[in-house]
C-alpha positions as CSV (number, residue, x, y, z in Angstrom):
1,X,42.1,27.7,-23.1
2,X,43.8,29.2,-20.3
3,X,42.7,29.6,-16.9
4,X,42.0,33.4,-15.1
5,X,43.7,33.8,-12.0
6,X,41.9,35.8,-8.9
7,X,43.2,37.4,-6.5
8,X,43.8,35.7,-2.5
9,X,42.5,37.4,-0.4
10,X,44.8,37.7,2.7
11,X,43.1,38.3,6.1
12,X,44.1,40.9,8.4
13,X,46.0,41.0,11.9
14,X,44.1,41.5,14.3
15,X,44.4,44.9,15.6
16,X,45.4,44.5,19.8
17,X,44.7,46.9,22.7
18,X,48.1,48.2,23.6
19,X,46.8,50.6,26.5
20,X,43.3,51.6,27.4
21,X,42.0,53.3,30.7
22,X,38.9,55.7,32.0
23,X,37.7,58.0,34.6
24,X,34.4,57.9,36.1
25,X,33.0,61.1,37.6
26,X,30.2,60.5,40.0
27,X,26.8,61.3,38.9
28,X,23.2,61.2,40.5
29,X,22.6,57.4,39.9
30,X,26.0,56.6,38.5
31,X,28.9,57.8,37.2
32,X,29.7,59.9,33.6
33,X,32.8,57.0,32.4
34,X,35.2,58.5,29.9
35,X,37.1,55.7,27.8
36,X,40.1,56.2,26.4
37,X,40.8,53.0,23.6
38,X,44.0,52.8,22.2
39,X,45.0,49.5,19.8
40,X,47.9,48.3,17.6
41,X,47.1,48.9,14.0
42,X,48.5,45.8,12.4
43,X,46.2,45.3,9.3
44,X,47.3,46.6,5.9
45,X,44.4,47.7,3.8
46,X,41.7,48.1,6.1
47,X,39.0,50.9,4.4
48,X,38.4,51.9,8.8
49,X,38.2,50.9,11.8
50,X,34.6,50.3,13.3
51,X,34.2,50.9,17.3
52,X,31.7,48.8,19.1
53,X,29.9,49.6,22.8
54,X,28.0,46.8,24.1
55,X,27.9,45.1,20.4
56,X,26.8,49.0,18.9
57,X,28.6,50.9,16.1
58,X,29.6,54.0,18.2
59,X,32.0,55.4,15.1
60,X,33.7,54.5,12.3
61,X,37.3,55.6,11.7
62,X,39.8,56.1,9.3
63,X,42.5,53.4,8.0
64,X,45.6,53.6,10.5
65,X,43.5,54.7,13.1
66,X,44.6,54.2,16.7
67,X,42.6,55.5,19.5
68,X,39.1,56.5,20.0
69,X,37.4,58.4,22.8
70,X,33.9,57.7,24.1
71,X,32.3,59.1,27.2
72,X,29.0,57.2,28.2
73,X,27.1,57.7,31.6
74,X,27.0,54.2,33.2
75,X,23.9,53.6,36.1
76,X,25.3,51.4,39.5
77,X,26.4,48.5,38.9
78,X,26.4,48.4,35.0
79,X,29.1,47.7,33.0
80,X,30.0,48.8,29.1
81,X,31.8,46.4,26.7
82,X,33.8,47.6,24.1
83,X,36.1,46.1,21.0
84,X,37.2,47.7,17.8
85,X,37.2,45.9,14.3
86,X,39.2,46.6,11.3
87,X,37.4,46.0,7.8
88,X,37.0,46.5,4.5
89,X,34.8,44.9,2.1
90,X,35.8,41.3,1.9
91,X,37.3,40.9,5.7
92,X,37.3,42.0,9.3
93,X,39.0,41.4,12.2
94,X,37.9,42.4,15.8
95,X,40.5,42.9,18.8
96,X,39.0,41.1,22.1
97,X,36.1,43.0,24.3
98,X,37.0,44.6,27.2
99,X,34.4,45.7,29.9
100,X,35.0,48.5,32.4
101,X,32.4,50.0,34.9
102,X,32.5,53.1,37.3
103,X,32.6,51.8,40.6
């Protein structure tokens, strides 16, 4: 009898902000933010990348994607988290969150 061999799975690197930054333009009651995210792409056979805002899908990517774009009106004194996760069906790997507010 021999014995059937499946495959390991490996788990990914975590992907890791290598810049990100934003602009708030004043609005009545707060400020419009534009995000820019930009991360490291260090997994290998991620399906996409999944973008979170305050624990919310916001977009899904495609595999080796690096940056992402969101603009979001934030009221006074509120502040937006974000993180971005690499995945595919059996694994995924988030980078930390970051929060950013306009001031």
């Amino acid at each position: 009898m021999s014995a059937t061999l499946s495959p390991t799975l490996i788990p990914p690197n975590i992907p890791v902000w290598s810049i990100y930054n934003y602009t708030c333009v004043p609005a009545i009651g707060g400020g419009n933010m534009t995000m820019n995210l930009n991360w490291t792409d260090r997994s290998t056979g991620e399906e996409s990348y999944r973008v979170y805002r305050d624990e919310q899908l916001i977009a899904t990517l495609i595999p080796n994607s690096t940056s992402y774009v969101d603009i979001v009106f934030l009221a006074n004194g509120m502040t937006v988290n974000y993180s971005v996760q690499a995945f595919n069906k059996d694994w995924q790997a988030s980078t930390s969150m970051i929060t950013n507010g306009c001031q």
